[in-house]
Each structure stands twice: as structure tokens, then as C-alpha cells.
C-alpha positions in Angstrom: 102.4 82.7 75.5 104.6 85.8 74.3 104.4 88.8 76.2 103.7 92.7 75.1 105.9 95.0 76.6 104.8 98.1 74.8 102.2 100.2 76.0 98.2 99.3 75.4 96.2 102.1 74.0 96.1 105.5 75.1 93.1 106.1 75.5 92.3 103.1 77.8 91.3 103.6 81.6 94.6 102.9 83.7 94.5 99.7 85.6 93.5 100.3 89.1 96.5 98.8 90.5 99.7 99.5 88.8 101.6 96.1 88.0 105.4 95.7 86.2 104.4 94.0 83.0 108.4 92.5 82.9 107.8 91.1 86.2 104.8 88.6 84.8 104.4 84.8 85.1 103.6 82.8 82.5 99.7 82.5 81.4 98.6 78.9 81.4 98.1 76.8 78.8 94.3 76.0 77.6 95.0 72.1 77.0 92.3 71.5 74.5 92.6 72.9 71.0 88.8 73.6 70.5 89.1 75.3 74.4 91.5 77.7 72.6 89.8 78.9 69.8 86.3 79.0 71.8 88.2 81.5 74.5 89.0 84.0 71.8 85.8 84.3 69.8 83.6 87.0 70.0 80.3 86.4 69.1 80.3 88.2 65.7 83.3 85.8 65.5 81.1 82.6 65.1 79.6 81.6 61.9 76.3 80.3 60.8 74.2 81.4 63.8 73.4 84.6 62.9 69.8 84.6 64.4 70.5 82.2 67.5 71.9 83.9 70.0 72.0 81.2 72.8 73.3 79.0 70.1 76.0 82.5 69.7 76.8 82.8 73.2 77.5 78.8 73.4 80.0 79.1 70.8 82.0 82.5 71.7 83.7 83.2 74.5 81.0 84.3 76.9 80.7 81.4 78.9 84.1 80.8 79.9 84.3 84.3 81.0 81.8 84.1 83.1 83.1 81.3 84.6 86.6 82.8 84.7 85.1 85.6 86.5 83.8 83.6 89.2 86.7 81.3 90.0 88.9 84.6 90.1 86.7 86.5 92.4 87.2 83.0 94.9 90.8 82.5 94.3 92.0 86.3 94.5 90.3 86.3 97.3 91.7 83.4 99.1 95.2 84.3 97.6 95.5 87.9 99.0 93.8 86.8 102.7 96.8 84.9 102.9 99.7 87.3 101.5 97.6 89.8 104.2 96.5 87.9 107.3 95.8 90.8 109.4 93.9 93.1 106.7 89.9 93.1 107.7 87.1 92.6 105.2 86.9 96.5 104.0 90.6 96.3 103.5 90.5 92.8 101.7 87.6 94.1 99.2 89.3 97.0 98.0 92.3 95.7 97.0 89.9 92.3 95.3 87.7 95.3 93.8 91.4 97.1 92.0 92.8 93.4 91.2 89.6 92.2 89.8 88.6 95.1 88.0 87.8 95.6 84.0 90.2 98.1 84.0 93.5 96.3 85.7 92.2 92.5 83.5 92.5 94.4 79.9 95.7 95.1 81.0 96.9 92.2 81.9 94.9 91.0 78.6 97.0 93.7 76.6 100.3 92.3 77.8 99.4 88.9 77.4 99.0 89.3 73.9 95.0 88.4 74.3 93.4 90.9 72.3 94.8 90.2 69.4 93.8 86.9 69.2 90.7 87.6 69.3 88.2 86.5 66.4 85.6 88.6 65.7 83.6 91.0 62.7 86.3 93.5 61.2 84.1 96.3 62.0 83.5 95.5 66.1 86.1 98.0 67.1 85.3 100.5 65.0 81.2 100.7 66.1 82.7 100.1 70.0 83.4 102.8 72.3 87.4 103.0 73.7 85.3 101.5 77.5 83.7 99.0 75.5 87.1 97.8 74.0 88.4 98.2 77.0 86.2 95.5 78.6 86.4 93.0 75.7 90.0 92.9 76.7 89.3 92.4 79.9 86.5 89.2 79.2 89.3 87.8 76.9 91.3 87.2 80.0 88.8 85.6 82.3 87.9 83.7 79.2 91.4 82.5 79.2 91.7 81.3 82.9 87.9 79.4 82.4 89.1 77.7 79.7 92.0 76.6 81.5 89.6 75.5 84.7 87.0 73.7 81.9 90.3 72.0 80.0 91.3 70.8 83.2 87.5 69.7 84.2 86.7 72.0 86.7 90.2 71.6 88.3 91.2 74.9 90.0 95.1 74.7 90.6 96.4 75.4 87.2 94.6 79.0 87.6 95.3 78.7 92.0 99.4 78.5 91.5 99.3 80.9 88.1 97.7 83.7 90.7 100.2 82.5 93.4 102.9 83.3 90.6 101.3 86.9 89.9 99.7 87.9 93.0 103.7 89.5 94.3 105.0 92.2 95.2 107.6 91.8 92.0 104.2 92.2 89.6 102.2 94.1 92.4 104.7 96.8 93.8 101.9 98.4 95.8 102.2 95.4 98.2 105.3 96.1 99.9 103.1 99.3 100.9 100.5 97.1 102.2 101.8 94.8 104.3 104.2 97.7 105.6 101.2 99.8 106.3 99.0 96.5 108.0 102.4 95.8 110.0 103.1 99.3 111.2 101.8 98.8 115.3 98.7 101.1 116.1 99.0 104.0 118.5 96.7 104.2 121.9 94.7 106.3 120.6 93.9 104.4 117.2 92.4 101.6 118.9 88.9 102.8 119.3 87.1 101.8 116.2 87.4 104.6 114.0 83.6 106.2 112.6 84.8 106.0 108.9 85.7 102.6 106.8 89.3 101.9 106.7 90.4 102.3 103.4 93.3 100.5 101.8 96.9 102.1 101.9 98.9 101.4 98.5 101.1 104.2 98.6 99.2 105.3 95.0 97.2 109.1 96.4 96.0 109.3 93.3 94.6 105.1 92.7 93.5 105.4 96.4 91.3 108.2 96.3 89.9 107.1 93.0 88.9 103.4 94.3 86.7 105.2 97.0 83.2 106.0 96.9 81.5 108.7 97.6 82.1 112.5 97.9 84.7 114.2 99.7 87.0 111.9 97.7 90.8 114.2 98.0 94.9 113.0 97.1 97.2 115.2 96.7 100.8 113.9 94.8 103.7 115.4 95.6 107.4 115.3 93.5 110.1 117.7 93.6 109.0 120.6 91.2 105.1 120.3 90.9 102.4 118.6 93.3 99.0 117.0 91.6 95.5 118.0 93.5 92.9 115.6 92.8 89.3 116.0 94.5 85.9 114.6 94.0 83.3 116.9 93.8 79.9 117.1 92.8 80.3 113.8 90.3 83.4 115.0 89.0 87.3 114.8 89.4 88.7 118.4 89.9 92.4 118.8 89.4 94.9 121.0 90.3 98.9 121.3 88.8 101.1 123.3 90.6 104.9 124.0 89.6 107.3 124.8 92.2 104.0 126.4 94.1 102.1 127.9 91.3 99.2 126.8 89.6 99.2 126.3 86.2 96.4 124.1 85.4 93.3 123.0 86.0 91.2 120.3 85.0 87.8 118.3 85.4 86.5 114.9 84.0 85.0 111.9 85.2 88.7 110.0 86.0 91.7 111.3 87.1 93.9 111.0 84.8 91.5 112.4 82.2 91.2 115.5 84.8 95.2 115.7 84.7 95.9 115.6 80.9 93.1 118.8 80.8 95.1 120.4 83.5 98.4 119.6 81.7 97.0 120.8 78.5 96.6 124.2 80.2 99.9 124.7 81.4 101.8 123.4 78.0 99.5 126.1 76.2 100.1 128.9 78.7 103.8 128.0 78.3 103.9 127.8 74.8 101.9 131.2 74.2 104.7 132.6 76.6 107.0 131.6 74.7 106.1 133.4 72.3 105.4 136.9 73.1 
């Protein structure tokens, strides 16, 4: 199956593990032709059972991606316990949580050319919100992968060595931090068990602190000329922009990088009204 290398839609959620679409393995092949066309169609997709919705959900795809959901929950979770032998169980389930998420599968969807297979009613997207579209993207990939385990009657390696294939640090660069971070010996004094949960190091601030829970949630980004401030408070994230030590913008939304584009927003308009005055 072809691969897109162009970007998926703007307004989408960014995955919650960054991966190098170039760097991806082949998606294996559903080997029954009825499997195929069953694993791309939506429910408003499927004729003639307008008022039977088990008889609906038996013909789209909404089986298989429930049992492509399962199986990858199992097998990413075998996979990276071996890549990361010494991570323990908090560690483990963050980084199944940002592997396995909606978000991080409609991308992979997007660049495995899924969504636009898929079959559905012409107006679907139009009455769906940019989450909702988001998702089907991501179902469209576990729909995939269980119609690969079903054409293969119940067998799980095709799906075990196509995970072995993506699960790397060439498609995952975060891992490289990982293991570096699960490597690096403790100090004396770190081996008392620490109060908090030990959260997963990727080297991402920003992915890091969003993939937590709670309040009190803070990254801070730092590159030669400006420095990102992202922090969690009361329900919201609450950025900061500075430019070789000033601030310039401000922003708050419910994600991240939604907080950031309002904070960039402010500082290209400041700019451009200084400009010209």
C-alpha cells in the first residue's frame, strides 16, 4: 500500500508520539477481498440496512476495529516490554497510552493512505467535527490490522512482525531518548522510591507534559532565539512565547499546540502593527 508523505489536515490533533512517516514499514496485506472492502466501510457506507443497525455494524467496519484495537493494545504491549526491559509498568503505560492513542493511529491512517479509502455517505465529513474525523481515521487503521488477524483466522504474526517493523527508533525517534534515559545509572540518592509516579522521558517537553494527568502539568522548550512555556492550569493549557527573553505572546486552549498558534498569533500581529507605525 502507497504511502502519503504530505501533511494530514491542519486542524487535526498532533499524534502523541512524533514518528518519521519516510521511515515506515509496509502495512500488511488483508488477504481476502471481501476483508478489504468490509475494513473501509463506514456504516453510512453499507446499503440496504438503513433501519438495522446490528445488521449495519456487521457489515461496516466496526467490528474489525474493535478487534484491531484489542490485539494492538496486547502486542504493543508485549513489543515495547521487550525494546525496554528495564522500564516499570507506569513507564510502559505511558508510552502504550501515546502509541495507541486516536490521535498518533489517524496519523499513521493518514500516511497510509486509509482515509481515503474509506466508503461512506458524501455528506459524513461535512456533519462531523475535525475530532470526530480525526477518530474515524484512527478506527480505519485498527480496522485494517483486524482484518489482517480475521484474513489470517485469528493468526497474530502478520500484525506481531508488522509492529516489530514499526515499533523503531528509525519510525519512533523518541526511543533513542528512552532507552538512553532507562540506561542512564541512578544516583544514591535516587534510590529511595520517589513519592510521585515516574513519568516517561521522550525528550518531547511539550508531548510529555501533555500525556500527564492532572494539574501542575509544566514544559518549558528551549531553541536559540525564543523558549515555549506551557502549563496546565485550572483545565486549560496556558502558554507563554518568549523571543530572545521577551514575551510576545500568550495563549490558552485545551491542547498545546492550540495554546501556541494563539500565542503566535499575538506576536505576528504585534509585529505586523509595528511595522507599520
Amino acid at each position: 500500500m502507497s504511502r502519503l508523505l504530505h501533511e494530514p489536515p491542519a486542524e487535526w490533533q498532533p499524534p502523541t508520539i512524533s514518528f518519521t512517516p519516510a521511515a515506515l514499514p509496509p502495512l500488511p496485506a488483508i488477504p481476502d477481498a471481501d476483508l478489504v472492502k468490509r475494513a473501509c466501510t463506514h456504516k453510512t457506507g453499507v446499503n440496504g440496512l438503513a433501519h438495522d443497525n446490528r445488521g449495519l455494524e456487521l457489515a461496516s467496519y466496526e467490528t474489525l476495529e474493535w478487534a484491531g484495537d484489542a490485539a494492538l493494545h496486547w502486542l504493543v504491549s508485549v513489543r515495547i516490554q521487550e525494546l525496554f526491559p528495564t522500564a516499570i509498568c507506569a513507564e510502559l503505560s505511558d508510552l502504550r497510552m501515546r502509541l495507541t492513542s486516536n490521535r498518533t493511529f489517524a496519523h499513521l491512517s493518514w500516511h497510509y493512505g486509509l482515509p481515503g479509502r474509506i466508503v461512506k455517505r458524501q455528506d459524513v465529513n461535512e456533519r462531523t467535527s475535525v475530532d470526530l474525523q480525526q477518530r474515524l481515521a484512527a478506527d480505519l487503521f485498527e480496522a485494517h490490522l483486524g482484518a489482517v488477524i480475521k484474513g489470517h483466522k485469528g493468526d497474530l504474526r502478520p500484525v506481531s512482525d508488522f509492529l516489530h517493523s514499526l515499533l523503531l527508533p528509525a519510525v519512533f525517534p523518541a526511543f533513542q531518548q528512552i532507552k538512553s534515559t532507562l540506561e542512564t545509572p541512578l544516583k544514591a540518592g535516587d534510590r529511595i522510591l520517589p513519592k510521585k509516579r515516574l513519568r516517561l522521558n521522550t525528550g518531547d517537553a511539550a508531548q510529555d507534559a501533555e500525556s500527564r494527568t492532572g494539574a501542575g502539568r509544566k514544559a518549558v522548550t528551549k531553541t536559540r532565539l525564543h523558549q515555549w512555556t506551557d502549563e496546565f492550569v485550572e483545565g486549560a493549557w496556558k502558554t507563554v512565547l518568549e523571543v530572545q527573553g521577551q514575551i510576545v505572546g500568550t495563549g490558552t486552549a485545551a491542547k498545546i499546540a492550540a495554546a501556541r498558534d494563539i500565542a503566535l498569533d499575538a506576536y505576528i500581529e504585534g509585529s505586523l502593527i509595528s511595522e507599520s507605525r
